[in-house]
C-alpha positions as CSV (number, residue, x, y, z in Angstrom):
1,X,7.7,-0.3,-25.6
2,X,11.4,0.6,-25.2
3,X,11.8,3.0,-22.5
4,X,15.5,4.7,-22.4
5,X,16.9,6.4,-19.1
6,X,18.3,9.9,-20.0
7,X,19.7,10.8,-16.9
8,X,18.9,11.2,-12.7
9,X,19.1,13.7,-10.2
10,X,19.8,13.6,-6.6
11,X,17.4,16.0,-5.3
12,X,18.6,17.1,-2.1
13,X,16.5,20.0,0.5
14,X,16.6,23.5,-1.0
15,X,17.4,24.2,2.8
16,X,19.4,23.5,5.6
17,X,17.3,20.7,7.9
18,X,17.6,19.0,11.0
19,X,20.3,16.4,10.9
20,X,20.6,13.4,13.8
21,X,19.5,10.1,14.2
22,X,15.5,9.8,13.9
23,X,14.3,6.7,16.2
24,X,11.9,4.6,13.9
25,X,8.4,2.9,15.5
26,X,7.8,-0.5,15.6
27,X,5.2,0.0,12.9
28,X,7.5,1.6,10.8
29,X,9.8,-1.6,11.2
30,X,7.2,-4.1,10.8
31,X,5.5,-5.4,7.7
32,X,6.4,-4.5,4.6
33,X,10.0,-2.8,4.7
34,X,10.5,-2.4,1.1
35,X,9.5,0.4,-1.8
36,X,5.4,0.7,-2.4
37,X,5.2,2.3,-6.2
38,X,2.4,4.3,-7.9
39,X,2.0,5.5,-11.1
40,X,0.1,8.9,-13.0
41,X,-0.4,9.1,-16.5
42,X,-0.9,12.6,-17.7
43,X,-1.5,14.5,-21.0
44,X,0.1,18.0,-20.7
45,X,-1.1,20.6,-22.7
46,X,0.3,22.2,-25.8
47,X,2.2,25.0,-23.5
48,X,4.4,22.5,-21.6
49,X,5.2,20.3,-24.7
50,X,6.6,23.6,-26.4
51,X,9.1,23.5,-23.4
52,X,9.8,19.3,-22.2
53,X,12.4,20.5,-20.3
54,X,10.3,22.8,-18.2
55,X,8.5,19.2,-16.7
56,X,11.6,18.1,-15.3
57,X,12.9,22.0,-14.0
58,X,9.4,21.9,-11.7
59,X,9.4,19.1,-10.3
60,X,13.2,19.2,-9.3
61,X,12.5,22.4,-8.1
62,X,9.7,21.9,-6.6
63,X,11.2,18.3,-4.9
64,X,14.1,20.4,-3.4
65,X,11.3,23.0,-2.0
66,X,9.1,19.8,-0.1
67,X,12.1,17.7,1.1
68,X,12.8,20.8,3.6
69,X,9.3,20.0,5.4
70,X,9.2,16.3,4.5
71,X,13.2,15.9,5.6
72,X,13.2,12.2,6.8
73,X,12.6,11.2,3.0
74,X,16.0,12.5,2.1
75,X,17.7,10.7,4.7
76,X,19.0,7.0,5.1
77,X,18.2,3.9,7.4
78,X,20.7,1.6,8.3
79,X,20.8,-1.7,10.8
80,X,21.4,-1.9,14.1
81,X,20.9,-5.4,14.9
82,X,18.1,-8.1,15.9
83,X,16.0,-6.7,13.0
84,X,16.2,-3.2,13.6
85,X,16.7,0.0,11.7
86,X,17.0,3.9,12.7
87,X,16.9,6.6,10.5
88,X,19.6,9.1,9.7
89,X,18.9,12.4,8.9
90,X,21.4,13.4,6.6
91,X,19.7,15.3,3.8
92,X,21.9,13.1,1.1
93,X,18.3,13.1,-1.2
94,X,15.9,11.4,-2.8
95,X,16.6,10.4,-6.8
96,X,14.7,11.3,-9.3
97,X,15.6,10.1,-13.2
98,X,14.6,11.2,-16.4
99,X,13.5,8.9,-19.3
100,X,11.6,9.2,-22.5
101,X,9.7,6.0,-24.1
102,X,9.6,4.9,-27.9
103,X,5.4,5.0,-27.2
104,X,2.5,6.4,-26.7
105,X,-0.2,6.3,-24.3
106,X,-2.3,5.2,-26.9
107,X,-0.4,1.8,-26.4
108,X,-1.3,1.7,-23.1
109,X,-4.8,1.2,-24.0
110,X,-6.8,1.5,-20.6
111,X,-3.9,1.4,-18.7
112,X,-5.3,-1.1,-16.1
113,X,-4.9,-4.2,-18.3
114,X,-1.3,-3.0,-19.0
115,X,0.4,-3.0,-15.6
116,X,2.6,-5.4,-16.9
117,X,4.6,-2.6,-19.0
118,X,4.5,-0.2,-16.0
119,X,7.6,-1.9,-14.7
120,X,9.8,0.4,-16.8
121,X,8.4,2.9,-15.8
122,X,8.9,2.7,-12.3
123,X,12.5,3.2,-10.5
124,X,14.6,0.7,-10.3
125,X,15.5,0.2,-6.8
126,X,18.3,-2.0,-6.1
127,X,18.3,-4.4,-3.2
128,X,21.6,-5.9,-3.8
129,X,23.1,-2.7,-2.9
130,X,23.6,-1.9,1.6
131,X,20.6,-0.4,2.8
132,X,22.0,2.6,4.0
133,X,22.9,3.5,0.1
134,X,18.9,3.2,-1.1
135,X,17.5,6.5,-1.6
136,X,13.6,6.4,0.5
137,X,12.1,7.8,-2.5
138,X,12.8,7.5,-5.6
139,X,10.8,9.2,-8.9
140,X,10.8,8.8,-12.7
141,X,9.7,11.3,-15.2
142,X,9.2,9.1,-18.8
143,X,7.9,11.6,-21.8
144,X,6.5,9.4,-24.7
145,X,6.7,10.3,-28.6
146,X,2.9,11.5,-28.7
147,X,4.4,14.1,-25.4
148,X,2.3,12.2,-22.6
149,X,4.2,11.6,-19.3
150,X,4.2,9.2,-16.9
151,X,5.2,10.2,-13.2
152,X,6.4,6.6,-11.4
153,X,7.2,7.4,-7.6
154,X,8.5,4.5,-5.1
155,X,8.5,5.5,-1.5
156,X,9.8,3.5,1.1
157,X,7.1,1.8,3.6
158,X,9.7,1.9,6.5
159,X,9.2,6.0,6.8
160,X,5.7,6.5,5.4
161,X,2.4,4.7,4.9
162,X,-0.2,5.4,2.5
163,X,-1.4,8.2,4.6
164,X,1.7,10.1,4.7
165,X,3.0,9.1,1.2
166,X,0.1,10.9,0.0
167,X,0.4,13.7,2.4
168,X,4.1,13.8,0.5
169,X,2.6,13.7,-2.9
170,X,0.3,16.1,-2.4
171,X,2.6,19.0,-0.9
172,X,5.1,18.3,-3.6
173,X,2.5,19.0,-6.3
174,X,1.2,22.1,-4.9
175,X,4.4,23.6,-4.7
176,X,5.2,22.9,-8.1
177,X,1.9,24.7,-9.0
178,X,3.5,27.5,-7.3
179,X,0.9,27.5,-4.2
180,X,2.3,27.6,-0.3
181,X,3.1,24.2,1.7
182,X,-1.0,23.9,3.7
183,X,-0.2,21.6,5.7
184,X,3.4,20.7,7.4
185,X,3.8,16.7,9.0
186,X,3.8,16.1,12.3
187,X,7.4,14.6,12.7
188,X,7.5,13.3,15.9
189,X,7.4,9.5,17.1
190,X,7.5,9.9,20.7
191,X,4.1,10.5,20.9
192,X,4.1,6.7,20.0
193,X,5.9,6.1,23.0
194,X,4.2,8.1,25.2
195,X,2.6,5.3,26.6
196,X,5.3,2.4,26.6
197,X,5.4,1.8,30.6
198,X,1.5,1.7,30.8
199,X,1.4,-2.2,30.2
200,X,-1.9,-3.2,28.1
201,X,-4.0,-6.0,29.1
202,X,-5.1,-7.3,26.0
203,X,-3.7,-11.4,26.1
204,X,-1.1,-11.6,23.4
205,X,-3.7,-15.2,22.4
206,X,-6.4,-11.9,20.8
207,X,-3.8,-10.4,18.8
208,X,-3.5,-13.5,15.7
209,X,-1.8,-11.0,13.1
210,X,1.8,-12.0,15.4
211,X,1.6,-15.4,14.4
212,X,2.4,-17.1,10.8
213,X,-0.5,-17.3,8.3
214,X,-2.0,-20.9,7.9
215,X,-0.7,-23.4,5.8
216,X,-2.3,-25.7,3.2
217,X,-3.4,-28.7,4.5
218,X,-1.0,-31.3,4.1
219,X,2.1,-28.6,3.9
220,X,5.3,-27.8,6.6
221,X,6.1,-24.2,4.9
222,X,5.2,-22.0,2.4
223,X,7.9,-22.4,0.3
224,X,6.3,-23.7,-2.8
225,X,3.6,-21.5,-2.8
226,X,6.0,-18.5,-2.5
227,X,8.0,-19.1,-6.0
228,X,4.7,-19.9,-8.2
229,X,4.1,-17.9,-11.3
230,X,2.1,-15.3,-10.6
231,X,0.0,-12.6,-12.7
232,X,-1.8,-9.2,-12.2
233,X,-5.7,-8.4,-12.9
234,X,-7.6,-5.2,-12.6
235,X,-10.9,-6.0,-11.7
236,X,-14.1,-3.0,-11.5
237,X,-17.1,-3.3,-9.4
238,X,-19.6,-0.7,-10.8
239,X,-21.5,1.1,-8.6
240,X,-24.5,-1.4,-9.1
241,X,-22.5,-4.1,-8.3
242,X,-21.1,-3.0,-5.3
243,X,-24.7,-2.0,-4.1
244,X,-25.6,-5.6,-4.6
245,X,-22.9,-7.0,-2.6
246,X,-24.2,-4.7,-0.2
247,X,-27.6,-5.7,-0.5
248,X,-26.5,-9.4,-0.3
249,X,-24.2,-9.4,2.7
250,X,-26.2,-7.0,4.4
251,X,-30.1,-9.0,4.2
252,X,-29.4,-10.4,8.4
253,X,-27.9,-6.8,9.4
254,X,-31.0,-5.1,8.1
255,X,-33.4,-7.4,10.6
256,X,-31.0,-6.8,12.9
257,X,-31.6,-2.5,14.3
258,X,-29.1,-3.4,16.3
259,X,-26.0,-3.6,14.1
260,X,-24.4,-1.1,12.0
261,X,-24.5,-2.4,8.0
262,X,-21.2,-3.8,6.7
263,X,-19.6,-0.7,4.8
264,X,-18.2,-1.0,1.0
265,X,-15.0,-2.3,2.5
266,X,-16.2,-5.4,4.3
267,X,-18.4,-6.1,1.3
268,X,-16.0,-6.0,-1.2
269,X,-13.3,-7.6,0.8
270,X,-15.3,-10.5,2.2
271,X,-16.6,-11.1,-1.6
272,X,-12.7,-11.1,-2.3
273,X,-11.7,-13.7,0.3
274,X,-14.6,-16.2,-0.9
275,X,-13.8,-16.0,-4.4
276,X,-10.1,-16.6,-3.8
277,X,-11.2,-20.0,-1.8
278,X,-13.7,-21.2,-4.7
279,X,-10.6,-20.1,-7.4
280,X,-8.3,-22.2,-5.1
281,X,-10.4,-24.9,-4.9
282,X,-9.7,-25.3,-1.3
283,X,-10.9,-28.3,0.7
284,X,-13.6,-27.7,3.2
285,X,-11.5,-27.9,6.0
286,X,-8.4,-25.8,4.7
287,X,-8.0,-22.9,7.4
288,X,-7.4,-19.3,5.9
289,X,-7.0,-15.9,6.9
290,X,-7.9,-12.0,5.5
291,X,-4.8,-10.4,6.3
292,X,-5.4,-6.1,6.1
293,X,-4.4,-3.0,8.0
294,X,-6.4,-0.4,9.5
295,X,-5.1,3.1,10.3
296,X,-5.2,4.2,13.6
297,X,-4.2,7.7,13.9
298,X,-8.1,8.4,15.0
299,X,-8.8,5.0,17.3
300,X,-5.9,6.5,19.9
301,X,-7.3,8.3,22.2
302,X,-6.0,10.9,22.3
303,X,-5.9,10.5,18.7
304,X,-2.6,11.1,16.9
305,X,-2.5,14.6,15.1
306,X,-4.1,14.2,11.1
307,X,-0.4,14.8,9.4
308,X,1.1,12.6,11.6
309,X,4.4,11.1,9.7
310,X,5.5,7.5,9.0
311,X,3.2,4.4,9.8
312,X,0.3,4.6,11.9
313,X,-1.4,1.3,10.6
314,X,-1.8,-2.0,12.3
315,X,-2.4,-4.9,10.6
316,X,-4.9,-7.6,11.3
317,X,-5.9,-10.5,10.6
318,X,-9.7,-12.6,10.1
319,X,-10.0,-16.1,10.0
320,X,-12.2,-18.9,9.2
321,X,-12.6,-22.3,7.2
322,X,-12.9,-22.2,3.7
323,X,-16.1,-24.2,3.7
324,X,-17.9,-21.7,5.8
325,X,-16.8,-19.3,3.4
326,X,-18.0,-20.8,0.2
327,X,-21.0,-22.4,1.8
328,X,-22.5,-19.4,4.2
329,X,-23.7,-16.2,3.3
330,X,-21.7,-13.2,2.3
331,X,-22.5,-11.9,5.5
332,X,-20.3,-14.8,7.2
333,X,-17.0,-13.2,5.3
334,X,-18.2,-9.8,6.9
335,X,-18.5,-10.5,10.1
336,X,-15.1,-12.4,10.6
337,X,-13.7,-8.9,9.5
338,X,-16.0,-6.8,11.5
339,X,-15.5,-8.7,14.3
340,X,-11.4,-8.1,13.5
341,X,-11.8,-4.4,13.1
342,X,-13.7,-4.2,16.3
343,X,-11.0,-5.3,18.5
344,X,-8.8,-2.4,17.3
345,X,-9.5,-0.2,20.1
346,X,-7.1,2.4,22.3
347,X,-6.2,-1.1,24.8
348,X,-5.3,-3.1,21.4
349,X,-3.4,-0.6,19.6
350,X,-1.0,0.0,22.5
351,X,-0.8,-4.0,23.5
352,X,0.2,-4.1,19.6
353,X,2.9,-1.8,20.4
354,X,4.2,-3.1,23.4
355,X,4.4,-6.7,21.9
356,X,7.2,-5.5,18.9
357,X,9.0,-3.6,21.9
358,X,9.2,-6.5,23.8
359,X,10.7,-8.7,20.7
360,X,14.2,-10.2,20.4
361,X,14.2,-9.4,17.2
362,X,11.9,-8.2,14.4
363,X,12.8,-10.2,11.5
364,X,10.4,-12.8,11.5
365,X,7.9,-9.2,11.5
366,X,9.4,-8.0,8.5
367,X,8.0,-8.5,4.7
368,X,10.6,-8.6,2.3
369,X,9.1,-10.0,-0.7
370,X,10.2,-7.6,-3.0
371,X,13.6,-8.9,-2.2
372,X,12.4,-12.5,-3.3
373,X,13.0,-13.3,0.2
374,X,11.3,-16.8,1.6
375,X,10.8,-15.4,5.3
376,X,8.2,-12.9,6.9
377,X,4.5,-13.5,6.9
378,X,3.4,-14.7,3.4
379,X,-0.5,-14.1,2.6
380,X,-0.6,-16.4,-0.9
381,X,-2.5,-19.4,-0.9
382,X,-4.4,-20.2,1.2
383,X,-4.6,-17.0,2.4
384,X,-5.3,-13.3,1.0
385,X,-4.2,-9.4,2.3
386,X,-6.8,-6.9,1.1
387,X,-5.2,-3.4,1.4
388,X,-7.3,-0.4,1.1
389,X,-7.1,2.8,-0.6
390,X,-10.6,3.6,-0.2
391,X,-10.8,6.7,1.4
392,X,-7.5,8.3,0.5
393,X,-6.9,11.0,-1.5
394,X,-5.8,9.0,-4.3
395,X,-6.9,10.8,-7.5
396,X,-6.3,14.8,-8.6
397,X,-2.6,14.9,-8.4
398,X,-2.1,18.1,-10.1
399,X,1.6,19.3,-10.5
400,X,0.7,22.6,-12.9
401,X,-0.3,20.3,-16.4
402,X,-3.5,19.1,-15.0
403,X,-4.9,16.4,-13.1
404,X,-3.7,12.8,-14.3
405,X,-5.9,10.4,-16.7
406,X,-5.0,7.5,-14.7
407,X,-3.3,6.7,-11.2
408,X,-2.4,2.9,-10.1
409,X,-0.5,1.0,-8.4
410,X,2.9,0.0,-9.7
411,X,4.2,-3.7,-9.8
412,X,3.4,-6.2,-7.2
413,X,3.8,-9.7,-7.8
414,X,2.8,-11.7,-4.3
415,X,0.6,-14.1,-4.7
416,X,-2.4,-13.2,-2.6
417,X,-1.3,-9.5,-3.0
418,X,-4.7,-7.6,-3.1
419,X,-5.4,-3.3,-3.3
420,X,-9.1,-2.1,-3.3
421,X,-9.1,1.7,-5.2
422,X,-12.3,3.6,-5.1
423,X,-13.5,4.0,-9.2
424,X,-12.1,7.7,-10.5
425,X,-15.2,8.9,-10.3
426,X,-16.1,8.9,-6.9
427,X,-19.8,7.0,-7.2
428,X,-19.2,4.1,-4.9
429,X,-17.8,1.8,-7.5
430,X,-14.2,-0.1,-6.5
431,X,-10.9,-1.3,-8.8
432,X,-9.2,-4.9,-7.3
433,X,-5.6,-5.0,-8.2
434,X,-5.1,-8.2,-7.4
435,X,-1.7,-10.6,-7.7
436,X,-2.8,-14.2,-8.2
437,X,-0.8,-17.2,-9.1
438,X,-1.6,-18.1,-12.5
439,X,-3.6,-21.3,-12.0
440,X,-6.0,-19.3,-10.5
441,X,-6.9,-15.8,-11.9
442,X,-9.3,-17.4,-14.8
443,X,-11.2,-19.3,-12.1
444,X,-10.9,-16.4,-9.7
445,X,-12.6,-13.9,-12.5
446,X,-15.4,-16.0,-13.4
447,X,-16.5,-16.8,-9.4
448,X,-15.6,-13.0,-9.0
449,X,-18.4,-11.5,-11.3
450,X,-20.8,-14.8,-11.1
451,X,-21.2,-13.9,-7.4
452,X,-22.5,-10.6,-7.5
């Protein structure tokens, strides 16, 4: 599939907006730093074919219309030394590039065994260049021969998590349907500082996601783990099979009245971490952690308003020896990670925060793996980071030619590197992207559906 760029667009605000320096959180400075893609396949009708160049009009349009609510994403972050960034709002735009494809969908076949030709059709975003030159967002329009269209979107992770990304998406699309903005973001980080001179008292020993993942046994860095071929699977959990994990990890919970049951994402991320330690063929002994993040706009109390704007995750971290894993119970898996989600409370969240202020400097905080870099927290073998999409508002995203007939995630190609998607039709079942080195996905597939 040849895919040939036509031309881009810098979209800037339709509107005069604010302009300054914006002061970026911790959070938003911490973790992953770089681009997060996604893509949606759609099949416009026989109206908007008659007129391709209609497609492009709205959503340029419509782009210009959003940016004046959602200005940070047409601004620019730059360095200011020991690891830090700010954010300048200087409504210079986001790009968006038009491209059309020698395809069809049709080639595409499901789409989620093909993620390996969605890298065309995805912008380019290049890290060579300063950072204060990268555009935070950056979209692609890519018509095929049969008139399908693929919509690829990158959006930075240092101004918006998943939460606001969507929030983003979501606004943009309704305004190209011609509908009202419903809901504005809250753009304002002080709240997030509201409580910096109240010292927390949670010891820094409890908070494990500031240290480096483990090692394998017998290893002084990571480094050879870090350059190993790696490969991308799409893995479904019907709804059955999800209800049997469930049933499995849940048998000591029930005889327990006491304790809540483990929800669809402990399950299916405790099933996850076990498989990846039988695939790996990890010694007994070999120490490994669940890397994930939680959000945390609604376990502040007060709670941060529902459009807050930028990062409001925390990540954290579950650990345990392989052996237990692989020997014990699924229920063992789920209760490292309930018992990791249960720390994350109003004292947590803020000691969380007052560590990063206290840093020298945030590098060694900072994942920059889509730069091929070798530093920041690595979660490939032996370890494994289990993001979640669950309960976002993932699917629908109508911009006036109907809902899309498949949304993903773009490349990612970390070893380790796992997203959990609810199924697209909304009955309990789960996809697993997952990014595994090579040696390992075969194995990791056959322990991954043996096991339920």
């Amino acid at each position: 599939m040849v895919v040939r760029i036509k031309q881009s667009y810098m979209i800037k605000p339709s509107k005069t907006t604010c302009e300054g320096i914006f002061s970026l959180t911790e959070w938003d400075q911490t973790g992953v730093i770089t681009h997060v893609s996604t893509v949606y396949f759609y099949k416009p009708s026989r109206d908007w074919l008659t007129y391709p160049k209609s497609i492009i009009d709205t959503l340029k349009e419509s782009l210009s219309r959003v940016l004046v609510h959602f200005y940070p994403l047409a601004g620019r972050v730059r360095w200011i030394g020991q690891g830090r960034l700010e954010l300048v709002c200087n409504a210079m735009g986001v790009e968006l590039t038009e491209a059309e494809s020698s395809g069809q969908l049709s080639d595409l076949g499901d789409f989620a065994s093909q993620t390996h030709q969605f890298h065309d059709l995805i912008p380019f975003v290049d890290y060579n260049k300063p950072i204060e030159e990268l555009p935070l967002v950056l979209g692609q329009l890519t018509v095929f021969r049969c008139g399908g269209i693929c919509l690829g979107v990158t959006i930075s992770h240092l101004v918006a998590d998943g939460q606001s990304a969507l929030h983003f998406m979501a606004e943009w699309a309704r305004i190209a349907r011609g509908e009202p903005l419903q809901t504005a973001p809250y753009i304002d980080h002080d709240i997030l500082r509201a409580k910096q001179s109240a010292k927390a008292q949670t010891p820094p020993n409890q908070h494990l996601e500031f240290g480096p993942p483990p090692l394998l046994i017998g290893k002084e860095n990571n480094l050879e783990e870090r350059i190993k071929p790696t490969i991308v699977s799409i893995l479904p959990l019907d709804k059955d099979q999800v209800e049997s994990l469930k049933s499995k990890a849940n048998q000591q919970q029930t005889k327990d009245h006491n304790q809540r049951p483990y929800s669809r994402y402990e399950v299916v991320a405790a099933h996850i971490w076990r498989t990846s330690c039988k695939a790996r063929n990890h010694h007994n002994d070999q120490p490994t952690c669940l890397g994930f993040s939680i959000d945390v706009r609604s376990r502040l109390h007060p709670p941060l308003p529902p459009k807050f704007f930028g990062n409001a995750i925390l990540d954290v971290v579950a650990t345990a020896k392989a052996g237990d894993l692989t020997t014990r119970p699924l229920g063992y898996a789920c209760g490292k990670i309930r018992e990791a989600l249960d720390k994350v409370n109003d004292e947590y969240v803020w000691a969380n925060i007052d560590f990063f202020m206290t840093q020298p400097d945030l590098t060694p905080f900072q994942d920059l793996h889509a730069k091929k870099g070798n530093n920041g927290p690595f979660y490939g073998n032996p370890n494994i980071g289990v993001i979640s999409w669950l309960t976002l508002p993932i699917y629908g995203l109508d911009f006036g030619w109907g809902k899309e007939v498949y949304m993903g995630p773009g490349t990612h190609d970390s070893d380790g590197d796992c997203l959990m998607l609810p199924g697209s039709t909304s009955d309990g079942s789960v996809k697993v992207a997952l990014c595994l080195q090579v040696a390992h996905m075969n194995a990791f597939k056959k322990y991954f559906y043996e096991d339920v």
